[in-house]
Every structure is written in C-alpha cells, then in structure tokens.
N, CA, C and O atoms as a CHARMM CRD file, in Angstrom:
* protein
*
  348
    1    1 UNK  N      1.77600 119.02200 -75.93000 PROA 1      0.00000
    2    1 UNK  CA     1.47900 118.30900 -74.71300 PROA 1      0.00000
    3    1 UNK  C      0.43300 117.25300 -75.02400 PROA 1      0.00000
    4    1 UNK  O     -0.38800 117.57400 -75.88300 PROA 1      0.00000
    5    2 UNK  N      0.34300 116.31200 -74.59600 PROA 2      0.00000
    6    2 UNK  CA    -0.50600 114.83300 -74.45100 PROA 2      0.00000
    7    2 UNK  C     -0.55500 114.06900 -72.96400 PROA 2      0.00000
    8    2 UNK  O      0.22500 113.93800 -72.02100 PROA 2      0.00000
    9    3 UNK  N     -2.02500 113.60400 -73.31400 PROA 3      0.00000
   10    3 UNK  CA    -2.10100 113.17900 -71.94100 PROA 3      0.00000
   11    3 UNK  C     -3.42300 112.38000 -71.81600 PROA 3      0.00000
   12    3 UNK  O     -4.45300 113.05400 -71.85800 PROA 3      0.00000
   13    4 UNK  N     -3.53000 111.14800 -71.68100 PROA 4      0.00000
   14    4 UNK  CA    -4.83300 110.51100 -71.46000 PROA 4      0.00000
   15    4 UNK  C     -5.49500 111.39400 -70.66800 PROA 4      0.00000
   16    4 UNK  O     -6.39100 112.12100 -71.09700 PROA 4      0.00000
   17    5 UNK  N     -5.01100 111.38000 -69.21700 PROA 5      0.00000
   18    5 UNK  CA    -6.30500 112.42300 -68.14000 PROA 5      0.00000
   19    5 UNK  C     -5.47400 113.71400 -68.15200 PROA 5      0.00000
   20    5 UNK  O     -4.40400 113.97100 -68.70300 PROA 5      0.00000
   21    6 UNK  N     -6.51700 114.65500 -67.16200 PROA 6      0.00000
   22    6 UNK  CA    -5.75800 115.75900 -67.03500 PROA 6      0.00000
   23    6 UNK  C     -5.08100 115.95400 -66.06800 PROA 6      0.00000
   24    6 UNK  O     -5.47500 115.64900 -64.94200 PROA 6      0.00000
   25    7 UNK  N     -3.73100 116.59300 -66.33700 PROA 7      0.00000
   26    7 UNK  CA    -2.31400 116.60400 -65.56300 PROA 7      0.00000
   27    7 UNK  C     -2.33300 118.00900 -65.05700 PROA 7      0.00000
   28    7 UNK  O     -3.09600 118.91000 -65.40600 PROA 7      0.00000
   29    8 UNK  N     -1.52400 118.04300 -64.31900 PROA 8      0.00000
   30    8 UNK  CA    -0.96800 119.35000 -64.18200 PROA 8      0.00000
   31    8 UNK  C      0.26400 119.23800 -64.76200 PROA 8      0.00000
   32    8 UNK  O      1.05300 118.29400 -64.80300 PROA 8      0.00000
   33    9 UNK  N      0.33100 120.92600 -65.43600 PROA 9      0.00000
   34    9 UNK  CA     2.07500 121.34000 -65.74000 PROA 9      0.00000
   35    9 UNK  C      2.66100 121.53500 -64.68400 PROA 9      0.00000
   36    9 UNK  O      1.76500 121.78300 -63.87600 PROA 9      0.00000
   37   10 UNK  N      3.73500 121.58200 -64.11800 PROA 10     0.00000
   38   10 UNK  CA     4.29700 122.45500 -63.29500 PROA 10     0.00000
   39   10 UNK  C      5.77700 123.02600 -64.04400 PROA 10     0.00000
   40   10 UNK  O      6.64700 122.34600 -64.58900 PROA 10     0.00000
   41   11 UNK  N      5.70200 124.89900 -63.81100 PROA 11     0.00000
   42   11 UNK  CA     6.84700 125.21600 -64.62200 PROA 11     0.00000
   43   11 UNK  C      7.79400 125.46900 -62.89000 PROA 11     0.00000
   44   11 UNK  O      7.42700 125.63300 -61.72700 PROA 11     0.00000
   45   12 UNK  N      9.07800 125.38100 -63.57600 PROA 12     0.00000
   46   12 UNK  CA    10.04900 125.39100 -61.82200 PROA 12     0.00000
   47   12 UNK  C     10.32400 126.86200 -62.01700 PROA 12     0.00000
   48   12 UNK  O     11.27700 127.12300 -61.28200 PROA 12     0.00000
   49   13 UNK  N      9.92800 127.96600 -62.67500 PROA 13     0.00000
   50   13 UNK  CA    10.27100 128.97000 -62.71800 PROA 13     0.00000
   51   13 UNK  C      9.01600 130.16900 -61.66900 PROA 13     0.00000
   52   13 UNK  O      7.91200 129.85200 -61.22400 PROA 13     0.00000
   53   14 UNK  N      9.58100 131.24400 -61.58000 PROA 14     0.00000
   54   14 UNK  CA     8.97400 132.01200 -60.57600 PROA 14     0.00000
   55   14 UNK  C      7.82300 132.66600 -60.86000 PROA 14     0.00000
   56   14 UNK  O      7.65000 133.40800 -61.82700 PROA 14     0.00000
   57   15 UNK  N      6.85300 132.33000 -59.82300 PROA 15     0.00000
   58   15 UNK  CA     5.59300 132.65400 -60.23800 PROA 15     0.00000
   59   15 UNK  C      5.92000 133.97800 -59.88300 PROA 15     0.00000
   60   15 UNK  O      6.65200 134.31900 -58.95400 PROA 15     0.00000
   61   16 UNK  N      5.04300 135.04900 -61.06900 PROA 16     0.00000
   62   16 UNK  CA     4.82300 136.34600 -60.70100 PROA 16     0.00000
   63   16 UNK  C      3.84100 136.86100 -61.32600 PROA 16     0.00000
   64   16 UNK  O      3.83200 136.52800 -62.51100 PROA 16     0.00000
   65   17 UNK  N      2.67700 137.80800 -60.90000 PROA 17     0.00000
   66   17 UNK  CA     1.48600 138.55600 -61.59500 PROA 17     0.00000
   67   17 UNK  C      2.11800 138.93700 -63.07900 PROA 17     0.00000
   68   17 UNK  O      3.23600 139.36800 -63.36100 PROA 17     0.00000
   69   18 UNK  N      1.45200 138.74800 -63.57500 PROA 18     0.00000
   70   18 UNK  CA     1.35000 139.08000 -64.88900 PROA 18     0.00000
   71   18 UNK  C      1.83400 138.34500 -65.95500 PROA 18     0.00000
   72   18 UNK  O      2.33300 138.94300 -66.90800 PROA 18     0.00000
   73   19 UNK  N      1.74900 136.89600 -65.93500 PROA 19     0.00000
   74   19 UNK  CA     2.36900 135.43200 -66.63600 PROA 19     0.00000
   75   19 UNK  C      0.15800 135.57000 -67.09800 PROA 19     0.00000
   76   19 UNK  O     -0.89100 135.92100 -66.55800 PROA 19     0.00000
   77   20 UNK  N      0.58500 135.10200 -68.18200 PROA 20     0.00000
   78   20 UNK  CA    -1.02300 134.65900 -68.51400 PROA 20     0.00000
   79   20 UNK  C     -0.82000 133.10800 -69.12700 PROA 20     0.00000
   80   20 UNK  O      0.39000 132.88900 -69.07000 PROA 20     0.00000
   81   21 UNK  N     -1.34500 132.22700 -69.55300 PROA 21     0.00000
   82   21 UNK  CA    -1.86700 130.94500 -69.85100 PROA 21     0.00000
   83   21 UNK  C     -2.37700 130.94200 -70.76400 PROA 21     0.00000
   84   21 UNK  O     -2.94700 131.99800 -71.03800 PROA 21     0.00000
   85   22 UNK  N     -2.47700 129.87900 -71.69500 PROA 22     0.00000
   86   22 UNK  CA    -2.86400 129.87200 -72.55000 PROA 22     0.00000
   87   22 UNK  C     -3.30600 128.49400 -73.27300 PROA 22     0.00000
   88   22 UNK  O     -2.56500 128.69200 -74.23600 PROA 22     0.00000
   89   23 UNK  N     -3.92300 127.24100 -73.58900 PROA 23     0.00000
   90   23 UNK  CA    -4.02600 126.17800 -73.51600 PROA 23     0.00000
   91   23 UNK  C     -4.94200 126.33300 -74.96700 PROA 23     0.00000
   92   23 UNK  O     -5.92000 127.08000 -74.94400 PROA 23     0.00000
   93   24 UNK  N     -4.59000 125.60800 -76.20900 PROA 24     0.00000
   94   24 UNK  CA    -5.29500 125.67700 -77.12800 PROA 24     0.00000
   95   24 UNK  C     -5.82100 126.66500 -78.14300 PROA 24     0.00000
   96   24 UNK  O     -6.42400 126.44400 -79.19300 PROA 24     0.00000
   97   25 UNK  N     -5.24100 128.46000 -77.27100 PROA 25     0.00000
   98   25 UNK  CA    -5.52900 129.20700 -77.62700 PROA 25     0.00000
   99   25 UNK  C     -6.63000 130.34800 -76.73600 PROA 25     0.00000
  100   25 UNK  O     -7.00800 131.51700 -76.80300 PROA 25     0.00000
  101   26 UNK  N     -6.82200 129.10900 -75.89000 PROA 26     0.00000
  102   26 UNK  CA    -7.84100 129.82500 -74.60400 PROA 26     0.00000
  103   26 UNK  C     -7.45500 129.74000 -73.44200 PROA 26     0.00000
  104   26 UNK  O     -7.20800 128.67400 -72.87800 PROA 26     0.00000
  105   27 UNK  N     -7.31900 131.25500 -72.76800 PROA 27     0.00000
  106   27 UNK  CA    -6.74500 131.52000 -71.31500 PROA 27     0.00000
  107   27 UNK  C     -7.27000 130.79000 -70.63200 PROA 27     0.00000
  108   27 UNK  O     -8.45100 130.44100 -70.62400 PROA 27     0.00000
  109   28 UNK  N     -5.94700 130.32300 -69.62700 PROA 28     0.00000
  110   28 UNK  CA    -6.45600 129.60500 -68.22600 PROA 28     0.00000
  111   28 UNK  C     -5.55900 129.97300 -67.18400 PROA 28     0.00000
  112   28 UNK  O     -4.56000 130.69200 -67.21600 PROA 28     0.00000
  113   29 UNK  N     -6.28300 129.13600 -65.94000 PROA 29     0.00000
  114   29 UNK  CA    -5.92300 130.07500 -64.50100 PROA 29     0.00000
  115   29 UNK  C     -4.51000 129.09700 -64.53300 PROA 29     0.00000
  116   29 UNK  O     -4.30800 127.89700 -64.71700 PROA 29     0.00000
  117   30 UNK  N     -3.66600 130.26500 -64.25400 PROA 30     0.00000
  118   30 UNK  CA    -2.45900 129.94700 -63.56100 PROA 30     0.00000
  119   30 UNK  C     -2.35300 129.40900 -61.80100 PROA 30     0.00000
  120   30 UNK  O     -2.80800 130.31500 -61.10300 PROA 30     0.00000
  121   31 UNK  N     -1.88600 128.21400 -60.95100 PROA 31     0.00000
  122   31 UNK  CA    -1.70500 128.34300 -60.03200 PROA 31     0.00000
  123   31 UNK  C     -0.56100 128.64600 -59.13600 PROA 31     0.00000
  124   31 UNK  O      0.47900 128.62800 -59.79400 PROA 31     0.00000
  125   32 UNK  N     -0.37500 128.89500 -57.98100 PROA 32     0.00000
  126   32 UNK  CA     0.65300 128.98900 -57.17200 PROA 32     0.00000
  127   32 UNK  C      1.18700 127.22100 -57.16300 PROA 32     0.00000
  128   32 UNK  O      0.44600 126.25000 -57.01000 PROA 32     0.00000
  129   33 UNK  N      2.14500 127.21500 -57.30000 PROA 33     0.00000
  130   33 UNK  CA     2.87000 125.59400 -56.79100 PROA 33     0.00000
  131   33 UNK  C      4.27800 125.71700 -55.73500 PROA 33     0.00000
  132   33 UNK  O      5.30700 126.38400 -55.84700 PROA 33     0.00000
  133   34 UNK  N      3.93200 125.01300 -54.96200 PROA 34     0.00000
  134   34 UNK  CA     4.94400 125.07300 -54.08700 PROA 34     0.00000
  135   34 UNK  C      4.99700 126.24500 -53.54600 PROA 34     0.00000
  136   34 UNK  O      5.99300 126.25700 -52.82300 PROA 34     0.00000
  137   35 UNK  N      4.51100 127.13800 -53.51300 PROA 35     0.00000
  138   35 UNK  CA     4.57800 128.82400 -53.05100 PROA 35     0.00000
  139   35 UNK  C      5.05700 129.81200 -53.80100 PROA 35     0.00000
  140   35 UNK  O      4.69300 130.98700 -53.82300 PROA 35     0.00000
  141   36 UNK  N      6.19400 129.09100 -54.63700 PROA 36     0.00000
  142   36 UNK  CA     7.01800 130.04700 -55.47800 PROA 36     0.00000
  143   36 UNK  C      6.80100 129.54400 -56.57700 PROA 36     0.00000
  144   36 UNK  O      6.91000 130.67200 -57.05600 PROA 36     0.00000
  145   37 UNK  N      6.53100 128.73100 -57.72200 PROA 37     0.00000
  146   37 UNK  CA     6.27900 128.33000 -58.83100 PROA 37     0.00000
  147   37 UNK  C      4.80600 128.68800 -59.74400 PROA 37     0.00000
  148   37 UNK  O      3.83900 129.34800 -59.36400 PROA 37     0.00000
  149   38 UNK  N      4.96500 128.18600 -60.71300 PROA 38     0.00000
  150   38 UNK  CA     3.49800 128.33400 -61.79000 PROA 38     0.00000
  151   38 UNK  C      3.00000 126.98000 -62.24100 PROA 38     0.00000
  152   38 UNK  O      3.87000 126.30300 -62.79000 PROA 38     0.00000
  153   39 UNK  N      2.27300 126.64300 -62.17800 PROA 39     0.00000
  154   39 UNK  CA     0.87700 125.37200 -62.47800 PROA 39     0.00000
  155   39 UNK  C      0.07200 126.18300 -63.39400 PROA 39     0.00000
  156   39 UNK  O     -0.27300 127.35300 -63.55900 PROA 39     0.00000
  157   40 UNK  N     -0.11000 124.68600 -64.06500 PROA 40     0.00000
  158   40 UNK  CA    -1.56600 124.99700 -64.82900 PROA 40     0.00000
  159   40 UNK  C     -2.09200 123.55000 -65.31300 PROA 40     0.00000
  160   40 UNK  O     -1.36900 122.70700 -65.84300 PROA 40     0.00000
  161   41 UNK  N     -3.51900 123.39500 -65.03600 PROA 41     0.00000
  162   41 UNK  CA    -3.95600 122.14600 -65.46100 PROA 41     0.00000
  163   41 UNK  C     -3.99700 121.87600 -67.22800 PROA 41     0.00000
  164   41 UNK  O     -4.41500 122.63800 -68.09900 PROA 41     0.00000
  165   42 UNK  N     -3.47300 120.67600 -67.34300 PROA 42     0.00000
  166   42 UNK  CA    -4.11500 120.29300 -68.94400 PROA 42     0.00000
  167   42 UNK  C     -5.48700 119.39500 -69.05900 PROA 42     0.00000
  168   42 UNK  O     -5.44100 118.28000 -68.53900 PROA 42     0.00000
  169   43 UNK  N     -6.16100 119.62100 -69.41500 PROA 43     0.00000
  170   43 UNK  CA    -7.00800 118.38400 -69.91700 PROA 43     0.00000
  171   43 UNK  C     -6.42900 117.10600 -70.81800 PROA 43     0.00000
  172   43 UNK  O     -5.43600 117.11000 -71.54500 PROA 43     0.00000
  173   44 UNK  N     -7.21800 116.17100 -70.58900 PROA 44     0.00000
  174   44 UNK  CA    -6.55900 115.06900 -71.27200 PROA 44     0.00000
  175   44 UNK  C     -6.83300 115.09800 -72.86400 PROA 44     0.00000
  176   44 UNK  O     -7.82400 115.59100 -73.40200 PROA 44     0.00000
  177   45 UNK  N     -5.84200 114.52200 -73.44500 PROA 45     0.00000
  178   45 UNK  CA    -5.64400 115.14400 -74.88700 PROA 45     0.00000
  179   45 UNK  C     -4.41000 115.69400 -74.98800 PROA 45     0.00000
  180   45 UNK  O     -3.48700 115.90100 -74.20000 PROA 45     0.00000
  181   46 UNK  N     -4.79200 116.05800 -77.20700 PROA 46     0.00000
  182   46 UNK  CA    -3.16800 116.34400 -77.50300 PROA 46     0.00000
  183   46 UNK  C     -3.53400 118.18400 -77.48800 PROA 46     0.00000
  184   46 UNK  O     -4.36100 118.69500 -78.24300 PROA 46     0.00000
  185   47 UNK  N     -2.64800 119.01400 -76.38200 PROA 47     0.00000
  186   47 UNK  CA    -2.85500 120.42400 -76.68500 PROA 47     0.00000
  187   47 UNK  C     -1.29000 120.90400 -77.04700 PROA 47     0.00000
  188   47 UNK  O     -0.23900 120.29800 -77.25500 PROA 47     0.00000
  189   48 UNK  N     -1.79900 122.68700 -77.00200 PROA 48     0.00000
  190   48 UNK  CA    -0.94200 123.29500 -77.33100 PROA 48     0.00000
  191   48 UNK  C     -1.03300 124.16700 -76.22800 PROA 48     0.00000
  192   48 UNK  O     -2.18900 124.53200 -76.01500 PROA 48     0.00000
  193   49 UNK  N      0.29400 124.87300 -75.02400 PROA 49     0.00000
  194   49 UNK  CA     0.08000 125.68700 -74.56800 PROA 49     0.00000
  195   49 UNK  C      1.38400 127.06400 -74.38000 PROA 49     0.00000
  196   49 UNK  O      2.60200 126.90500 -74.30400 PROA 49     0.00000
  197   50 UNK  N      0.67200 128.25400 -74.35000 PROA 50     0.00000
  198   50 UNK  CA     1.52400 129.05800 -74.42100 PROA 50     0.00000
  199   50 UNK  C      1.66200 129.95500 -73.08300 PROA 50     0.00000
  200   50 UNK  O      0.72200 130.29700 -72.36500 PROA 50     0.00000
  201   51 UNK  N      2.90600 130.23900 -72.91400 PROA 51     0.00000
  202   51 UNK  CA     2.51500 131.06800 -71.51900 PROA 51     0.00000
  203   51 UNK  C      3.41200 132.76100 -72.06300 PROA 51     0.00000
  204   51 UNK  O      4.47100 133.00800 -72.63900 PROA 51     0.00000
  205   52 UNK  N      2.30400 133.58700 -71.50200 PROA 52     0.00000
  206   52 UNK  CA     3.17800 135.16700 -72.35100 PROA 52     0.00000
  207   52 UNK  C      2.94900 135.98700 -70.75000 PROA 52     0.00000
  208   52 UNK  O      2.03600 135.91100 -69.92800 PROA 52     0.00000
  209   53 UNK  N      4.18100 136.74100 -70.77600 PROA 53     0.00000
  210   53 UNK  CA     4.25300 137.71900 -69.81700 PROA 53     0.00000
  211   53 UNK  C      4.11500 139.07500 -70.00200 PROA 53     0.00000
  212   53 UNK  O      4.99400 139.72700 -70.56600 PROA 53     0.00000
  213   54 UNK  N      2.73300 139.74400 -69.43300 PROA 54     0.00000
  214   54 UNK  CA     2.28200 140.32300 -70.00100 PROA 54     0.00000
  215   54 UNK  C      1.79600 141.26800 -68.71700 PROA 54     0.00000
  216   54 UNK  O      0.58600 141.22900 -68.49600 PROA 54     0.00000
  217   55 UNK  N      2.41400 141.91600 -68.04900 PROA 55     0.00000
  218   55 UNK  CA     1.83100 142.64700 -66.54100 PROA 55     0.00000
  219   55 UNK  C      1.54600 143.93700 -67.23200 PROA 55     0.00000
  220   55 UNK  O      1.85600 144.24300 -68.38300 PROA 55     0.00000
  221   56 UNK  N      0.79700 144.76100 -66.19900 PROA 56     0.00000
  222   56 UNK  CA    -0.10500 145.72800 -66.16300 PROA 56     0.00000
  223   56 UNK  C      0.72100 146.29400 -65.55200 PROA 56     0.00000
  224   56 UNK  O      0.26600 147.38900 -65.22500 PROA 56     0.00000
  225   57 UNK  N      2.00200 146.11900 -65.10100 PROA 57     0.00000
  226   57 UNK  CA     3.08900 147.57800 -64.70600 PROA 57     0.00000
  227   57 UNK  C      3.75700 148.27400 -65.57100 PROA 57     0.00000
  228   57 UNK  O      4.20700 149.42000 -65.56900 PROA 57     0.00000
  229   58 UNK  N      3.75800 147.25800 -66.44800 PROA 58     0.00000
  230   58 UNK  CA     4.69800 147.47100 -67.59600 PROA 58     0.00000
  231   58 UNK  C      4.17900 148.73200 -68.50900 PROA 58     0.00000
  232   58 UNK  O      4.71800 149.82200 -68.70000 PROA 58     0.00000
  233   59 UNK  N      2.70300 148.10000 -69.10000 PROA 59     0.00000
  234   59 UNK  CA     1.69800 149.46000 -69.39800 PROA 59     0.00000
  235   59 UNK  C      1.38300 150.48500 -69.04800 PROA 59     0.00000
  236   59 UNK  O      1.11900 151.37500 -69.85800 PROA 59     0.00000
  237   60 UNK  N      1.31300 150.67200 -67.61400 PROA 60     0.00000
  238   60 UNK  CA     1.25000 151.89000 -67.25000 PROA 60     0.00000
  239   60 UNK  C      2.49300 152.39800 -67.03400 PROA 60     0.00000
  240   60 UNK  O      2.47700 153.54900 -66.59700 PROA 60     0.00000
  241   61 UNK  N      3.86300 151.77800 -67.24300 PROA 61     0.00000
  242   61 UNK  CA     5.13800 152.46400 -67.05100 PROA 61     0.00000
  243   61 UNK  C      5.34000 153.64600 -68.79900 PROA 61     0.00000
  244   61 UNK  O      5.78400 154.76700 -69.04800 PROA 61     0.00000
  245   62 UNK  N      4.62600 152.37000 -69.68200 PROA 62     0.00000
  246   62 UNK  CA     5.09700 153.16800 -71.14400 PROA 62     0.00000
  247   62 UNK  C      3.70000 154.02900 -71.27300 PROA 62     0.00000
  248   62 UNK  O      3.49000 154.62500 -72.33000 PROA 62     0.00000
  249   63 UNK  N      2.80900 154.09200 -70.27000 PROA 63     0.00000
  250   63 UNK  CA     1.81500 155.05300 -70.72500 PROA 63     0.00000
  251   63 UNK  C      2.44600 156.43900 -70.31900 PROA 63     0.00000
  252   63 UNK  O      2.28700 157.44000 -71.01800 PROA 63     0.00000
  253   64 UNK  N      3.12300 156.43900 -69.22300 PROA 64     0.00000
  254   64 UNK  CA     3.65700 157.19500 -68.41200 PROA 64     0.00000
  255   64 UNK  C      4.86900 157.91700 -69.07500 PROA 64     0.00000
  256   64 UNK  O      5.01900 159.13500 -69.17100 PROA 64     0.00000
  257   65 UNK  N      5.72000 156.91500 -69.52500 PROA 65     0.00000
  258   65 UNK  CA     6.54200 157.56900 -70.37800 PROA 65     0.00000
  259   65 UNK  C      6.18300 158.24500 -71.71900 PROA 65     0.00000
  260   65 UNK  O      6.51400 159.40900 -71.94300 PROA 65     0.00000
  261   66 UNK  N      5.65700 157.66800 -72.40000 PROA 66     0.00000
  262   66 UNK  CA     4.65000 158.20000 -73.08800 PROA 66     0.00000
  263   66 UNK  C      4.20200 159.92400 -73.06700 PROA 66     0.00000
  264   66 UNK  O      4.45900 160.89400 -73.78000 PROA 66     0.00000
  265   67 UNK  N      3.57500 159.73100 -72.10300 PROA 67     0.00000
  266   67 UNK  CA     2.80200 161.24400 -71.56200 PROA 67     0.00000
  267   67 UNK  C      4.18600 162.17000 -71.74700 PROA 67     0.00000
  268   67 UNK  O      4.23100 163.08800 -72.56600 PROA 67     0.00000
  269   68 UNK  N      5.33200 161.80200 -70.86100 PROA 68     0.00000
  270   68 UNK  CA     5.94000 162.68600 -70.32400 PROA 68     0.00000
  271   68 UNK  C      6.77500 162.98300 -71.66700 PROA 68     0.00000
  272   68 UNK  O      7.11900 164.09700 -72.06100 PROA 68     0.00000
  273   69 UNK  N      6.92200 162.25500 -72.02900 PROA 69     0.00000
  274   69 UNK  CA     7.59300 162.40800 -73.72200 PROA 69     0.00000
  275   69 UNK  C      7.01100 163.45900 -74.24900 PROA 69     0.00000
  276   69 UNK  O      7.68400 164.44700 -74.54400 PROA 69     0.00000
  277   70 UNK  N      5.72700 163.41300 -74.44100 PROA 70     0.00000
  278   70 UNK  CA     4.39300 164.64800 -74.88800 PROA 70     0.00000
  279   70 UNK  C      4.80200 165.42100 -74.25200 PROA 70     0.00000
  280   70 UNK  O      5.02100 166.45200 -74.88800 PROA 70     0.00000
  281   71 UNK  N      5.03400 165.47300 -73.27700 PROA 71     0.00000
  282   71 UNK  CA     4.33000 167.32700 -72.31400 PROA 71     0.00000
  283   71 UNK  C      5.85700 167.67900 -72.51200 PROA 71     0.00000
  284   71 UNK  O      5.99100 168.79700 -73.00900 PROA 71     0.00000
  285   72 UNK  N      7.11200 166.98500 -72.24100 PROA 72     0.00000
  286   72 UNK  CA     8.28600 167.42900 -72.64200 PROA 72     0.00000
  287   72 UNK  C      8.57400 167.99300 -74.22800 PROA 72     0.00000
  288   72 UNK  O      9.33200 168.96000 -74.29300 PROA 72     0.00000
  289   73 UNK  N      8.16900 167.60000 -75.17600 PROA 73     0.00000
  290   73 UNK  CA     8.07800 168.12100 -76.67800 PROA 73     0.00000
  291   73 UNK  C      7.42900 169.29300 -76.11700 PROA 73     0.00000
  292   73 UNK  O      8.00200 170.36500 -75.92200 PROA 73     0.00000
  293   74 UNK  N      6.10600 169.02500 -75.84600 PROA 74     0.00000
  294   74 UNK  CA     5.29100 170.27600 -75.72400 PROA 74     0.00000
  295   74 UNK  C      5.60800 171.63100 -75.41800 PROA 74     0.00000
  296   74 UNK  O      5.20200 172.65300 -75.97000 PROA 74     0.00000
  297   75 UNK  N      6.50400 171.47600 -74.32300 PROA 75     0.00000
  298   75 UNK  CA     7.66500 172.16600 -73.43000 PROA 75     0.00000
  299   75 UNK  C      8.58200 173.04400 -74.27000 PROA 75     0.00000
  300   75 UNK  O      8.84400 174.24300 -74.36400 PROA 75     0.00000
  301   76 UNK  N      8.88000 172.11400 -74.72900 PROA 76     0.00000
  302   76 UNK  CA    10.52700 172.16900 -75.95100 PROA 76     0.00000
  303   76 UNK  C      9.61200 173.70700 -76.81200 PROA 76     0.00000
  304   76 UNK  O     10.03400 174.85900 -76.91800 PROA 76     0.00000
  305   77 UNK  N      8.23900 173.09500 -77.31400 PROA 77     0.00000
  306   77 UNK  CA     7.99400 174.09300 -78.64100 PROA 77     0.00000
  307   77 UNK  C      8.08800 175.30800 -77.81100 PROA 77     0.00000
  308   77 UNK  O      8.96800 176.15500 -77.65400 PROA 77     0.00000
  309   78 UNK  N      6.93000 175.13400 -77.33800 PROA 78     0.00000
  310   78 UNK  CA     6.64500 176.80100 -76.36100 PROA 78     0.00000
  311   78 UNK  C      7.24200 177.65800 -76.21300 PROA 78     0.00000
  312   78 UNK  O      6.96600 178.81400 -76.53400 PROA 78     0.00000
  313   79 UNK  N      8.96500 176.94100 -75.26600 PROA 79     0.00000
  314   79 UNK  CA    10.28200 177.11500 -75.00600 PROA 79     0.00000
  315   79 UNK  C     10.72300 178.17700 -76.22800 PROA 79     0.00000
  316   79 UNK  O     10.97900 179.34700 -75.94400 PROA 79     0.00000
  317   80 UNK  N     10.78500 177.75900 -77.40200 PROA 80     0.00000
  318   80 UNK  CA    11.35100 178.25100 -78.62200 PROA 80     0.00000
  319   80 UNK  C     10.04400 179.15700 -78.94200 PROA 80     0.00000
  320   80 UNK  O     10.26100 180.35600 -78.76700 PROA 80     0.00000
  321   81 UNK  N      9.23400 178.95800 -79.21000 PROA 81     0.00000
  322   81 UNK  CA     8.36100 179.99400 -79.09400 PROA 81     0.00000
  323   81 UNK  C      8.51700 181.03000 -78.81000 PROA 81     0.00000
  324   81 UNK  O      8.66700 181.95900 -79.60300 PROA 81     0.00000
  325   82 UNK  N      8.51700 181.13100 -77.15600 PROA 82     0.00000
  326   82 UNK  CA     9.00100 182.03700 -76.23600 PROA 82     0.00000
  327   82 UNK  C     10.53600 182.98900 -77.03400 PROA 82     0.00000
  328   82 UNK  O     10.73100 184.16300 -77.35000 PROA 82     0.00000
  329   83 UNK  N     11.01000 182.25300 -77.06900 PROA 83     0.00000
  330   83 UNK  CA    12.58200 182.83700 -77.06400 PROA 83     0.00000
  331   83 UNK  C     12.38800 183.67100 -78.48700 PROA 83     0.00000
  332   83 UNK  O     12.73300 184.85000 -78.40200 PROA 83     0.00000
  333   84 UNK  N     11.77800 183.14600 -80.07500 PROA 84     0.00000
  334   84 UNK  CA    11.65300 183.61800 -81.13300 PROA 84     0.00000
  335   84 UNK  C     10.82900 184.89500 -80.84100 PROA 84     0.00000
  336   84 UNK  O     10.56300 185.78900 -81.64400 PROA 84     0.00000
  337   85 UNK  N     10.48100 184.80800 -79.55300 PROA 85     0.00000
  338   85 UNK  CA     9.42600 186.04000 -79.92700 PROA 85     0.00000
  339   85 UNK  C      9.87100 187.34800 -78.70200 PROA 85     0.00000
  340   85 UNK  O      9.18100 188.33900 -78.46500 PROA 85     0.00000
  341   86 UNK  N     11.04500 187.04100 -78.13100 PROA 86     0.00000
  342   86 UNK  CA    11.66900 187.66800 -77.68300 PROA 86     0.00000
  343   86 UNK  C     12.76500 188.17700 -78.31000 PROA 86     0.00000
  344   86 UNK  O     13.25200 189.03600 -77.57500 PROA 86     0.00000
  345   87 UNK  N     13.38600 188.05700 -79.32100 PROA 87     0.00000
  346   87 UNK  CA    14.17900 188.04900 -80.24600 PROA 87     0.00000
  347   87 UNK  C     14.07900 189.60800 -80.80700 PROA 87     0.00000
  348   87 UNK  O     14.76500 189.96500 -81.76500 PROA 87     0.00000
C-alpha cells in the first residue's frame, strides 16, 4: 500500500469480532464501514498490511474440546480398569 496522506482501506467484506489488523507489523483498530464492512486507516507512506482472523470463540471451542478429549480418555482407562479387575 502507498499513499502520500493517510487513507482509509475499506475491505467490502463482512465485518465480524475477531478480524485483527495489522499495518507494518503493528496492530491497529479496525472500523465499522457502512455498518456491515471493515476499515482501517493507513498513514501516508509505502506500508504493508495484514489482516488475520483470529476470534476468541474459536479458542475456547478447542479448549473445550480439548478437555473433553481428556476426561473421555480418562474415562476409557478407568473403564478397562474396572472391567480387568473384575475379570
């Protein structure tokens, strides 16, 4: 990106929590555009910007799965446990 002053981007795609910004390597605020879209200012100059989607549902979905993965193994041994020692 280049730009004597600073511009705004505007992406036509759907704004949603958890898009982060990125301009040079250093986070910046995302805005609402149009109600449904994503903005972000550039400064003037030649940059680089990245945008990564990165929500906090997502994390606690694989923490979650995660866990339950655990306590299900956990389950499983016991299970056999149990049964070997009923045997």
């Amino acid at each position: 990106m280049s730009a004597q002053n600073d511009k705004i981007l505007f992406l036509s795609d759907t704004y949603y929590p958890g898009w982060k910004a990125y301009i040079d390597g250093r986070q910046t605020n995302i805005y609402r555009a149009n109600y449904a879209f994503r903005a972000i200012v550039v400064p003037g100059g030649v940059h680089t910007g990245k945008f990564i989607y990165d929500p906090d549902s997502f994390k606690i979905g694989y923490m979650i799965s995660f866990l339950s993965v655990g306590i299900l193994a956990i389950f499983l041994f016991l299970l056999s446990i149990s049964r070997k020692s009923n045997i």
